[in-house]
C-alpha positions in Angstrom: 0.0 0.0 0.0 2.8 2.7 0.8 4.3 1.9 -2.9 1.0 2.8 -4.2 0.9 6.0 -2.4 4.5 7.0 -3.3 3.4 5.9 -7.0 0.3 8.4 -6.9 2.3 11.1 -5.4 5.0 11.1 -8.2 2.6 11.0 -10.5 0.9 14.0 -8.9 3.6 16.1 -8.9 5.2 14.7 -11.9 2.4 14.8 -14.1 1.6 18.5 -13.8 4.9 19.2 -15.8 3.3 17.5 -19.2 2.1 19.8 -22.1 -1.6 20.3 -22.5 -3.6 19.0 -25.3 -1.3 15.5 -25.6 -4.4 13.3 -25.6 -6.3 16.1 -27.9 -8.0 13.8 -30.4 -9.0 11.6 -27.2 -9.6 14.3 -24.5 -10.7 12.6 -21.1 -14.4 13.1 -20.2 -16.2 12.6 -16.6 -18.2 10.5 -18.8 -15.6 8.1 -19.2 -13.8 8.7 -15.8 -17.2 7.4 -14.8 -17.4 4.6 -17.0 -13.7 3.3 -16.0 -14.0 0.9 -12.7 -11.6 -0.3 -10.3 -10.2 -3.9 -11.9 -10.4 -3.2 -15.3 -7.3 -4.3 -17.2 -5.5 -1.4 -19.9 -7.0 -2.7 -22.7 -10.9 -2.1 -21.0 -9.5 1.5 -20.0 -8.7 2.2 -23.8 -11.5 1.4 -25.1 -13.9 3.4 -22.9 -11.0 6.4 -23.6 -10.1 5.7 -27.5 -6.8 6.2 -27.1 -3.6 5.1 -25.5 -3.2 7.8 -22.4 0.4 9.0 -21.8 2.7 6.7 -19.2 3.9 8.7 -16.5 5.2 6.0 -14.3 6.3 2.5 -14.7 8.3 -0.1 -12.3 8.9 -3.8 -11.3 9.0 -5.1 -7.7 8.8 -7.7 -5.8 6.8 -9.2 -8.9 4.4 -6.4 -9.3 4.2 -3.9 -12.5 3.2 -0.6 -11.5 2.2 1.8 -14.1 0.9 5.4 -14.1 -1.3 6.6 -17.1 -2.8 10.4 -17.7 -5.6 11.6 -20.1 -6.0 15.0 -20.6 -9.7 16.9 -20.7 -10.9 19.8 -23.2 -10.2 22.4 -20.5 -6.9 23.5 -20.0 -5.2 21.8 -16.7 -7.9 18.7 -17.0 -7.1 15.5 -16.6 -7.7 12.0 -15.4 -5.0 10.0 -13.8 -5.2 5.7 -13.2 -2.7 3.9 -11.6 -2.2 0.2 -12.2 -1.5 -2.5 -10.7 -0.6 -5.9 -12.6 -2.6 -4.4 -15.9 -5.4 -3.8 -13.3 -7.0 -0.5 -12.0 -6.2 0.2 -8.9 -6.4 3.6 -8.4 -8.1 7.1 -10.4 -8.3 10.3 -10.0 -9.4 13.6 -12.1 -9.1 17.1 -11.7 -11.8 19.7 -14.3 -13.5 16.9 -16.0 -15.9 17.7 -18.4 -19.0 16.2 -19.2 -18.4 16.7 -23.4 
């Protein structure tokens, strides 16, 4: 659990630093923050989204893959942030989500 909070915390800060607009033809939606669940693998998360998401965040331990993923929104400064765990959803967060 304390490796996922470190994760989410890099990611936090980390992930302000990104350009806006990266994700433009995609753009993250409360809508599909919505739709996305905890314990669905990458590929479920994509296809909800329609795009790839940028990775933030990646590592190996102790036999667990960690990986961080971002999806910017229409408004500038949105975005929606999953962390996974083993391809899984285990963690999401947005900030300025849309509904459109």
């Amino acid at each position: 659990m304390l490796r996922l909070a470190i994760v989410i915390s890099a990611l936090s800060v980390g992930g302000l630093a990104l350009a806006q607009g990266e994700n433009s033809s995609c753009p993250a939606t409360k809508g599909k923050f919505n739709a996305i669940k905890v314990g669905m693998t990458l590929a479920e998360v994509r296809k909800i989204v329609g795009c790839s998401g940028t990775l933030l965040s990646q590592s190996e331990i102790a036999g667990y893959t960690s990986e961080g993923y971002r999806w910017d929104g229409v408004e500038r400064g949105s975005n929606m942030i999953l962390i996974l765990q083993n391809d899984r959803v285990v963690s999401k967060a947005q900030a300025g989500l849309t509904w459109w």
